[in-house]
N, C-alpha and C positions, 0 to 999 in steps of 0.2 A: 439664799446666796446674797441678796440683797441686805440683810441683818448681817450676816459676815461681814460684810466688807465696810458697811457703818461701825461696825465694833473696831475694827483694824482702824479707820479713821480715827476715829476718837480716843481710841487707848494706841498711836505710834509708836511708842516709846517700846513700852511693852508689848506688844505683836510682831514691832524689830527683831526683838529678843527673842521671842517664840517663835519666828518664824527663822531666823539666825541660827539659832540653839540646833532647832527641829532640821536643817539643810546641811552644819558641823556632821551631825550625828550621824546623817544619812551616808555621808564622803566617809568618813570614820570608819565606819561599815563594809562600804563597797572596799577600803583600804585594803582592811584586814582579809576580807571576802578573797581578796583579787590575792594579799599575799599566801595565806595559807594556801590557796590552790596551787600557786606556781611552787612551793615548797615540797606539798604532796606529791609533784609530778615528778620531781626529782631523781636521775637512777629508773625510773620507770622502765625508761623503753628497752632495757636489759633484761631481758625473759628468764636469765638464772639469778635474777637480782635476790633475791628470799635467800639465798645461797649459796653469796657470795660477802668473804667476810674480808676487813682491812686490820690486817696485825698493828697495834699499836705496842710500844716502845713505853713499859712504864717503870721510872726510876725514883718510886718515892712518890709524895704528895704533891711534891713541887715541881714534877718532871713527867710530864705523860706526852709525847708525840705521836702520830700516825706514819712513823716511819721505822724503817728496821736495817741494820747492818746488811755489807753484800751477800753472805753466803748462809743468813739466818730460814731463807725459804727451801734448799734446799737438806738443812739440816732438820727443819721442823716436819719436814716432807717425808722424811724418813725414820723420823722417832717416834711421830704423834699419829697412830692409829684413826680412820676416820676421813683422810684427809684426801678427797677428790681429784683436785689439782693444785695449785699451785702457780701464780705470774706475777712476774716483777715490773715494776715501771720504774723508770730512773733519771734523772734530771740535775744536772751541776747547777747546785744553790745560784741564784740571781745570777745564771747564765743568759749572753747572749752568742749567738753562733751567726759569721754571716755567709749564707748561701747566694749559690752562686749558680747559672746556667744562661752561656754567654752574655751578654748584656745588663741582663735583669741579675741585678743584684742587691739581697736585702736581707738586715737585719737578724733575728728571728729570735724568739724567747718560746713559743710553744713547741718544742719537740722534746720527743721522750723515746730513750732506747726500751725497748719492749721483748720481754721473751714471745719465742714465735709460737704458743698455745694461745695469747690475747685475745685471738679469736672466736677462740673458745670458749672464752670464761666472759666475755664480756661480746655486747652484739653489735655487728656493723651491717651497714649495707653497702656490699662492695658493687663498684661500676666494673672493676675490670682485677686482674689476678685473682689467683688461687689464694685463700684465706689460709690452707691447708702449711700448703709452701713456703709464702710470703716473705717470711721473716727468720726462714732456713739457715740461710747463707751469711758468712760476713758483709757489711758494707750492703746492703739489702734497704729499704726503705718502702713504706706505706704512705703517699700523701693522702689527705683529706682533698674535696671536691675543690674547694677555693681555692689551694696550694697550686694543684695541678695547674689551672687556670692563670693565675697570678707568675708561675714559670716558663710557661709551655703554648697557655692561649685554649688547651681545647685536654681532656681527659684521657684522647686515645695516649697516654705516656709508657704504658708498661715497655722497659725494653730499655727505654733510655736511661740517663745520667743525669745527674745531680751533684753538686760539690761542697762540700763544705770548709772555709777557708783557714788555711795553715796545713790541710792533711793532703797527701799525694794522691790517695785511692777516692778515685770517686765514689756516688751510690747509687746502684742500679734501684731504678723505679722497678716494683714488682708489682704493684697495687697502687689504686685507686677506690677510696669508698667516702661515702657522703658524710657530710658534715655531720660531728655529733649534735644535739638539742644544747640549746642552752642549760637546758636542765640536767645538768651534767656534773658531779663534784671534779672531773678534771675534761680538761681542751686539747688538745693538738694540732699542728699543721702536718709535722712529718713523725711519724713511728721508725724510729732506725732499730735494726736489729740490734738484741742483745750481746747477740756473739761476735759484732762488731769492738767489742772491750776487749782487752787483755785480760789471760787467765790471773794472769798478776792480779788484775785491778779486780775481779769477780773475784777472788778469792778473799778479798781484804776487809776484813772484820771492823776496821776503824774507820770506814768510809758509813755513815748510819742515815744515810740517804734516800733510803730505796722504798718505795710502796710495794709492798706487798700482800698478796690477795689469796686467800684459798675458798676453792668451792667445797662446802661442806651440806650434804643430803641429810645429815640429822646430826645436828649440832648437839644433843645432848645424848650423843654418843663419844664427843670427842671431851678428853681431861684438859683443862686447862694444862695454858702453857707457862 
């Protein structure tokens, strides 16, 4: 120990260096260590995750998105053998919406209209409503744990209303379920029902906004699409 640390004395310069170099490397390490694992977890906590595929939209070399027009999941649903379920998520490009429930009112950019199988195809942990239901109904809505909170003060909400500003019809709270992980490829605060749109606007092919998702049990069963 005592030879150690006489060497370190006498050569500083270089022992700086090696011992700098040697402490870089170690951080470097743990860096990478620490990213791949929150990477890996990713999607995890979705038990049909192996399962569950995201239709990408590709037009050429120069054009591949993970999104798909409004009525491509129900026509792919019915042509393409193989094909488990089927859920849309849907979200107006760098919208903001501002809700509303008396007083408390705010902003919001995390909500997504969601067909009511979601629950299905992807896993939550609900506090309160029927997963089954939920998202049955027009004007129907899912908050997450925070939401609830952040409007209401406390979870028990199924029952009540919600507003979203400019629309007459409010949205009945149906549900309550926990915050997703961050390790999540998408967030929300509120889940509004699908059939909350117009058949107009779900039927329209030039709207190419939409995620969409199928469960598929043996993917090399199904033909390319």
């Amino acid at each position: 120990m005592l030879g150690a640390w006489r060497t370190i004395r006498n050569n500083k310069a270089h022992s700086w260096i090696s011992i700098s170099g040697l402490g870089i490397a170690i951080a470097v390490c743990a860096l990478i260590t620490m990213f791949v694992g929150d990477e890996w977890k990713y999607d995890k906590f979705n038990t049909n995750g192996s399962h569950i595929y995201r239709a990408v939209m590709n037009l050429g070399e120069e054009f591949t998105n993970p999104v798909t027009p409004m009525p491509f999941a129900q026509s792919a649903f019915a042509e393409v053998p193989g094909l488990e379920q089927t859920v849309r998520l849907f979200k107006n490009r760098n919208a903001n919406a501002l809700f509303e429930n008396g007083d408390k009112k705010f902003y919001e950019s995390r909500f997504l209209y969601a067909d009511s199988n979601v629950f299905s195809v992807f896993t939550f942990q609900f506090i309160s409503g029927d997963p089954v239901t939920a998202l049955q109904q027009p004007h129907t809505v899912v908050l997450n744990e925070s939401t609830a909170l952040k409007y209401f003060g406390n979870t028990n909400v199924v029952g009540k209303a919600i507003y979203m500003h400019g629309e007459n019809d409010g949205y009945k709270v149906t549900g309550v379920v926990k915050d997703f992980p961050e390790q999540s490829h998408f967030h929300f605060n509120f889940l509004l029902s699908f059939n909350s749109l117009s058949q107009e606007h779900k039927n329209n092919w030039l709207i190419p906004y939409i995620f969409t998702y199928f469960v598929i049990k043996d993917a090399g069963a199904v033909p390319a699409m």
